[in-house]
C-alpha positions in Angstrom: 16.1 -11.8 4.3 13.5 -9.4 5.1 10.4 -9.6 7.4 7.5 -7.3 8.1 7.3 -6.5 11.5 4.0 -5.4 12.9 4.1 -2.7 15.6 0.4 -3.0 17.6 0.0 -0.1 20.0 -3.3 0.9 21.2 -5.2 2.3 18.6 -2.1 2.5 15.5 -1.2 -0.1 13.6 2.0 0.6 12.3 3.8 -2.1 9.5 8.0 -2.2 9.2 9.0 -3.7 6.6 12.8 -4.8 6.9 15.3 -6.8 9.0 16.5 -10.2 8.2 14.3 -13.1 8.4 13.5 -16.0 6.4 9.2 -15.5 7.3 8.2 -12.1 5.1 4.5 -12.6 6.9 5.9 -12.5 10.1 3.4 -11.0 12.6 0.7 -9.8 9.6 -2.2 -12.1 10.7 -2.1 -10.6 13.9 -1.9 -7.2 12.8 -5.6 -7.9 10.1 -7.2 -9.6 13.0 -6.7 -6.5 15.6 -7.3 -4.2 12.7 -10.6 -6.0 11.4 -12.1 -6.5 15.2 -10.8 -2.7 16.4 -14.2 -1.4 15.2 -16.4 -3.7 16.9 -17.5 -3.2 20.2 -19.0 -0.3 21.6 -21.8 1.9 20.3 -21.2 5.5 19.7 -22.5 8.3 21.6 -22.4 11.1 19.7 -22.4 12.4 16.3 -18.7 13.6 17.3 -17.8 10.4 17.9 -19.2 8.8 14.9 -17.5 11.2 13.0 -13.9 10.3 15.1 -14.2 7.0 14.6 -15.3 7.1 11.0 -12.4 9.0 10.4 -9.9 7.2 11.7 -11.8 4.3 9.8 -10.9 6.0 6.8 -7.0 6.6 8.2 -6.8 2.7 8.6 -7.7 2.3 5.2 -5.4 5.0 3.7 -2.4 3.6 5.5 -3.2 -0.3 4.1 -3.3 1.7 0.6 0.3 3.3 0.8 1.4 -0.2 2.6 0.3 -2.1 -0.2 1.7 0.7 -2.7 5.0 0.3 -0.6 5.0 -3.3 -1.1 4.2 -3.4 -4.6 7.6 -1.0 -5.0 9.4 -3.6 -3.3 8.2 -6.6 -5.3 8.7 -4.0 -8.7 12.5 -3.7 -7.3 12.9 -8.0 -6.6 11.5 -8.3 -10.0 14.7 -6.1 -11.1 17.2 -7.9 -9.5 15.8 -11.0 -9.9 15.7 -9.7 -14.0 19.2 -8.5 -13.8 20.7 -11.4 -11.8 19.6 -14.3 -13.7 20.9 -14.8 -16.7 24.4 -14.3 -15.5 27.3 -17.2 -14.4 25.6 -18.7 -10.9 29.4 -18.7 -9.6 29.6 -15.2 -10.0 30.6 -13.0 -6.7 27.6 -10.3 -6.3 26.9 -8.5 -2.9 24.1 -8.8 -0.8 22.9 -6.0 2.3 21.6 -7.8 5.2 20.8 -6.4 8.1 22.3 -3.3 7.2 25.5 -5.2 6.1 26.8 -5.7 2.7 27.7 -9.5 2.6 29.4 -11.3 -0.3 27.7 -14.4 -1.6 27.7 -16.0 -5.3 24.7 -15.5 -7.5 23.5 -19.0 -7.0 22.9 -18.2 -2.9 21.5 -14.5 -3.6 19.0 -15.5 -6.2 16.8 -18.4 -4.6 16.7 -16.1 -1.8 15.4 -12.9 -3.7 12.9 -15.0 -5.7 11.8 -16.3 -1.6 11.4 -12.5 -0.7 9.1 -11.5 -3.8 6.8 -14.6 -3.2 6.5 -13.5 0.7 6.0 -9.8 -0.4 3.3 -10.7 -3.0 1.5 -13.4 -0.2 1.4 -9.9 2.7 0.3 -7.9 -0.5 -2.4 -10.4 -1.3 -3.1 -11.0 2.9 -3.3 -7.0 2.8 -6.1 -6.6 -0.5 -8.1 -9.2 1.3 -8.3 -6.6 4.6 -8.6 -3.4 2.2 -11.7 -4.9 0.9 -13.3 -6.3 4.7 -12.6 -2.3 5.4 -14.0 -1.0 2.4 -17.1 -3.4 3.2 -17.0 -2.1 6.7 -16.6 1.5 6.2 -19.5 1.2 4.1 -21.6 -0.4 6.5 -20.7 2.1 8.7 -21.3 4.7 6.3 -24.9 3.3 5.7 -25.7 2.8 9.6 -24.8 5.9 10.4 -26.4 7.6 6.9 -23.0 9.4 6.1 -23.0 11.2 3.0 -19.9 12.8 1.8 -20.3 16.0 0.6 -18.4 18.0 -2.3 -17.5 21.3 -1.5 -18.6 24.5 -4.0 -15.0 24.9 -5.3 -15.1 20.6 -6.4 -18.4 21.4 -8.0 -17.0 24.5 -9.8 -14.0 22.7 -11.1 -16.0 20.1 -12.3 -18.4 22.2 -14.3 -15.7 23.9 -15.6 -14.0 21.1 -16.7 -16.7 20.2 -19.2 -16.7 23.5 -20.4 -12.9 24.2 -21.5 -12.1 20.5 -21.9 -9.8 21.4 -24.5 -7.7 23.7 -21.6 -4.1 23.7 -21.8 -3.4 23.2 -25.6 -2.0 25.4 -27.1 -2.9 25.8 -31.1 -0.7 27.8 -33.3 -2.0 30.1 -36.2 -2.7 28.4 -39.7 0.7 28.6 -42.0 -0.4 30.1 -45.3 2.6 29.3 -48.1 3.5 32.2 -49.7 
């Protein structure tokens, strides 16, 4: 079975999922509690440093997205296997990689163990959602402490305008047939 191992340096989270365990939340609670209380604390100094830390704000929250995008690939293949597994004979042989070892085992041992995996996945995905949203909130606090604005730059403005204009762009119309 798999596990998500958390890897907590000083200011990087880092999530692994893989390995064999039978805990798929393994080490996750510890990883949202360091990442929900990493922002507290000091005041800034400087507008640099607001900008620095509201940046790597934004990183944290970029990384959870692509986590829980990772995840919900993982949870996409399970539901595959699970899918393709089930209605066939329970005593038939199928093969299994654990650990980076591909280990025989019937269909009646692999499946209750795949369906185990997906619930655990979709638990961390849901454990994940719940700290996107605490950093969306936060980031937006910050956001309105600090009175960040994000600007659009003149070429995002331009595309925009001109996107109304030719919204019909890229189709390509041929000339009327006239039956002759």
């Amino acid at each position: 079975m798999k596990f998500l191992m958390v890897y907590v340096f000083e200011d990087c989270y880092e999530f692994d999922y893989g390995g064999c365990s039978s805990n798929p939340t393994l080490g996750v609670d510890v990883a949202i509690e360091k990442m929900a209380s990493k922002s507290e604390g000091k005041e800034p100094v400087n507008e640099q440093v607001v900008a620095n830390m509201y940046g790597a704000m934004r990183s944290e929250l970029n990384q959870i997205y692509s986590k829980i995008t990772e995840l919900e690939m993982e949870v996409s293949e399970h539901s595959l296997v699970i899918n393709a597994i089930q209605p066939l004979d329970q005593s038939r042989r199928c093969y299994r990689m654990i650990g980076g070892v591909l280990v025989e085992r019937t269909i009646k041992e692999v499946l209750p163990a795949v369906q185990r995996n997906k619930e655990g996945l979709e638990e961390v995905i849901a454990r994940l959602n719940e700290t996107l949203e605490k950093k969306k909130k936060e980031i937006a606090d910050f956001e309105t402490k600090y009175k960040i604005r994000i600007k659009k730059s003149d070429d995002d403005s331009k595309d925009e305008s001109n996107k109304k204009e030719g919204s019909a762009q890229g189709v390509l119309v041929g000339p009327a047939s006239s039956s002759q």
